[in-house]
N, C-alpha and C positions, 0 to 999 in steps of 0.2 A: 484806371491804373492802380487806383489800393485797393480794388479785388483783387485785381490781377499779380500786387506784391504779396499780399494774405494769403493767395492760393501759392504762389512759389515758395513762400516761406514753410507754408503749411507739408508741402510735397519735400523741402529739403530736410524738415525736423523728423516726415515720417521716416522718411530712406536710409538718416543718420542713425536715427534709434533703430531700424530694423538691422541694419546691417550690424550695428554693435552689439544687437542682443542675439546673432544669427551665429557668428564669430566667438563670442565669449561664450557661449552654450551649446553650439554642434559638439557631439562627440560620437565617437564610432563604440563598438562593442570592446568592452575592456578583453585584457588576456586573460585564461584560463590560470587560475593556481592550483598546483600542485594538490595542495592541503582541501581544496575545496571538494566536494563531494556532488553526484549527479544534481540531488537536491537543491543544495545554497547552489550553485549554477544554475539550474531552471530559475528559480526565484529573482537572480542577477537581471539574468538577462531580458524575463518578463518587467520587470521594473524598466531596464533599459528602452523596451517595445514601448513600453506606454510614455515615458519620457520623450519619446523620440517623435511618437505620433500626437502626443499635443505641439510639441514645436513644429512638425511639420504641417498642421491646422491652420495653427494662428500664422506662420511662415507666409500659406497660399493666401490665408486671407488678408493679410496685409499687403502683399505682391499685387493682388487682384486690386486694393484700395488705392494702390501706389499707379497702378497704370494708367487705373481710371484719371487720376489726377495728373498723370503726363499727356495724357491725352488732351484733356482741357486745356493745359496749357499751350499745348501743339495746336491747339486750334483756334488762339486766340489772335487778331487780326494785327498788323506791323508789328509782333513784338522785338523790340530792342536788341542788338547783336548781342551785349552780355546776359540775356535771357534765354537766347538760342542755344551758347555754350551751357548753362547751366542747364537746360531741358536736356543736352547731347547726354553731358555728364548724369542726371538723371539716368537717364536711360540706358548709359548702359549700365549703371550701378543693379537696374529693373535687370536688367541681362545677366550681372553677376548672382541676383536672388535667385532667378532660376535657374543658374545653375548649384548652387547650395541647395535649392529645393528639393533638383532631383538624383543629387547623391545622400541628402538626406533621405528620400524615398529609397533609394536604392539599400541605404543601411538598415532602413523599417524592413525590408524587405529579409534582410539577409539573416535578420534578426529571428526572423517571423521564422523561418525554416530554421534555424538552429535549436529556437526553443522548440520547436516540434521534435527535433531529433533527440534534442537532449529529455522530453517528456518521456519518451518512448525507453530512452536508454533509463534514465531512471526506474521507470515500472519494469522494464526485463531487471535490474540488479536486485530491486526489491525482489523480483517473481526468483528469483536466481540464490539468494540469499535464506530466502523461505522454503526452498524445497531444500537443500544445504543443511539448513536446521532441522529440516523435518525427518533427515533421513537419516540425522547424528540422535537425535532421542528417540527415535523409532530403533533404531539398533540399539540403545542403550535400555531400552523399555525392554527390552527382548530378555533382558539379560535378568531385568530387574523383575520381572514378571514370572521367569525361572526360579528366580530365588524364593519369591513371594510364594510359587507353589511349594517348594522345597521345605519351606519354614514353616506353610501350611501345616504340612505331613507329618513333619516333627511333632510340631506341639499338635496335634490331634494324638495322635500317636502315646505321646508323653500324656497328655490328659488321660487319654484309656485305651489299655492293650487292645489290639488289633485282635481281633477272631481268628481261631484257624480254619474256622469254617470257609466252603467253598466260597469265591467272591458270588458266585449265581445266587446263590442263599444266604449270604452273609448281611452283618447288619448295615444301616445306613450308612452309617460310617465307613464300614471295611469298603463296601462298594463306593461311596467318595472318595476313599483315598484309590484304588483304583484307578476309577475315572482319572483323577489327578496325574495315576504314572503314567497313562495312559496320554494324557495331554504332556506330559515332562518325556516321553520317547519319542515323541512327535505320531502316536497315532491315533490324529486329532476327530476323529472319523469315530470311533470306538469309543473315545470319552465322550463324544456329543450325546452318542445314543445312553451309555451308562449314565451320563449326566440325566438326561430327557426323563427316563427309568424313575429316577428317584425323585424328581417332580414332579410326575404323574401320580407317585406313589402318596408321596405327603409333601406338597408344597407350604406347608407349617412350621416344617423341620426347623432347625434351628440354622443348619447348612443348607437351607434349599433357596436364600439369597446369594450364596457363596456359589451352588451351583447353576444359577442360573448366568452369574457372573461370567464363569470359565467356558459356558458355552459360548458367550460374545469371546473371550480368549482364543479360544480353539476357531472360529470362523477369523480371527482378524492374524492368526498366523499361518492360513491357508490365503491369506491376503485376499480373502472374499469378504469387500469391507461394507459392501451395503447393507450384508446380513449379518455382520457384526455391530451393525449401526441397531438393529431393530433387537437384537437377545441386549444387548448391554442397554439402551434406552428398559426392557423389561425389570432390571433392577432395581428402578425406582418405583415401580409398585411392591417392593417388599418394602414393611415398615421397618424403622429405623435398622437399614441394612448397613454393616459396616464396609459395603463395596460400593456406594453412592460413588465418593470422590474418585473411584479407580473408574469405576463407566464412568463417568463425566470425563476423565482424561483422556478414558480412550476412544471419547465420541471424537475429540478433537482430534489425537492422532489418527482417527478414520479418514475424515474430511481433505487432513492434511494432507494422506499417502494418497488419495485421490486427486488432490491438487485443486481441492475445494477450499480455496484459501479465508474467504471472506466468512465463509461458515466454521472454517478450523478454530479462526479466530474469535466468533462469536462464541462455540465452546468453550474454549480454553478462558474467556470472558467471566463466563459462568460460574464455571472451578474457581476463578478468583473471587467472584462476586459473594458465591455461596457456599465454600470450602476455604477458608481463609488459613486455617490450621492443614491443611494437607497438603503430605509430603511434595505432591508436584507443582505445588506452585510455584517454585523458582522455575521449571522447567514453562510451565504454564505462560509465565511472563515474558520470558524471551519469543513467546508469537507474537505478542500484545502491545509491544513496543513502536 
């Protein structure tokens, strides 16, 4: 008989605590705020999974330990009519855990396919947000890029008259600025080759880092960006070229328009790492984020 009260006692302290700790701590998937963003919602509701999967752990394995112990006691020989009632009550309390268990499983569950939808929806606004930017400083490069020839020409120009000699026979220079109107009328075709000309000619020049530059230029506004990837990466075998930080930007804007994100990003990385003073690196930063 004092087995037999130590196991009843034992069975009614487990089923009290399980049921009050089953009760005070189920909870379903919170509602969406407004304010919240794909993000902090994945993150929510992955907390929520894992919350929900240890109590629904310790839940089975406490049910499992509980029944055992109703069992035992069902099977223990004349026991007493107020032990019957209390094993009934037992039991169906075991009846109420399962079913708590399995709308607790049911919430793991629902949980489980939300955070997957909302993982997904996440990485499309990221993928959606990135092309957006990529194609508001790709226009804006466009622009700036024009200018940057423009201003070229100028102060080349202002530095020393322009030759009247023909541009076929003219000196380095008249044939780079050329090239240059040539890439500013968009006839990118014609400045590649004049560009090429005066590389072959003297790649020592003092502009023959400049023109190796405008040859990645002219390929990345025919938006042929893998061969703009390979003349602008050449830049940096010119020593101390002053068009370093502009190929590094526009390695990244390659990658970008291509929708080579993870690589856009490692560029654009780069430019910050190792052009800290140059002009695009605000622009640089807004991939990096």
């Amino acid at each position: 008989m004092k087995n037999k009260n130590l196991l009843l006692s034992t069975v009614s302290v487990t089923g009290i605590c399980l049921l009050c700790m089953l009760f005070a701590t189920h909870t379903v998937a919170k509602p969406k705020t407004k304010d919240a963003g794909p993000n902090e919602e994945l993150t929510s509701l992955q907390t929520q999974v894992d919350n929900i999967e240890q109590k629904l752990n310790k839940t089975v394995k406490l049910m499992n330990s509980l029944s055992g112990k109703v069992k035992d006691l069902g099977s223990i020989e004349a026991a007493p009519d107020n032990y019957s009632g209390q094993i009934d009550q037992l039991d169906s309390a075991l009846h109420v855990l399962e079913s708590v268990a399995a709308a607790m499983s049911n919430d793991f569950v629902k949980l489980q396919r939300q955070v997957s939808q909302n993982a997904r929806r996440a990485s499309y606004t990221d993928s959606i947000n990135f092309e957006i930017l990529s194609q508001l400083v790709i226009l804006e490069n466009r622009i700036v890029s024009l200018g940057a020839s423009l201003s070229e020409t100028k102060s080349i120009k202002d530095t020393e008259p322009v030759s009247r000699t023909p541009v076929s026979g003219g000196t380095y220079k008249d044939r780079y600025l050329q090239a240059l109107t040539f890439h500013q009328n968009g006839s990118n075709e014609e400045s590649i080759g004049l560009f090429r000309q005066l590389l072959n000619e003297d790649k020592y020049h003092e502009l023959a880092d400049n023109a190796q530059y405008w040859i990645g230029e002219c390929f990345y506004s025919m938006k042929q960006y893998r061969r703009a990837i390979v003349e602008f990466e050449k830049v940096f075998a010119f020593k101390n070229s002053n068009k370093e930080d502009d190929a590094q930007f526009k390695l990244g804007l390659c990658y970008a328009a291509m929708g080579e994100r993870d690589k856009a990003v490692d560029e654009f990385q780069r430019l910050i790492d190792y052009y800290p003073q140059s002009e695009f690196i605000t622009n640089a930063k807004q991939f990096v984020k």
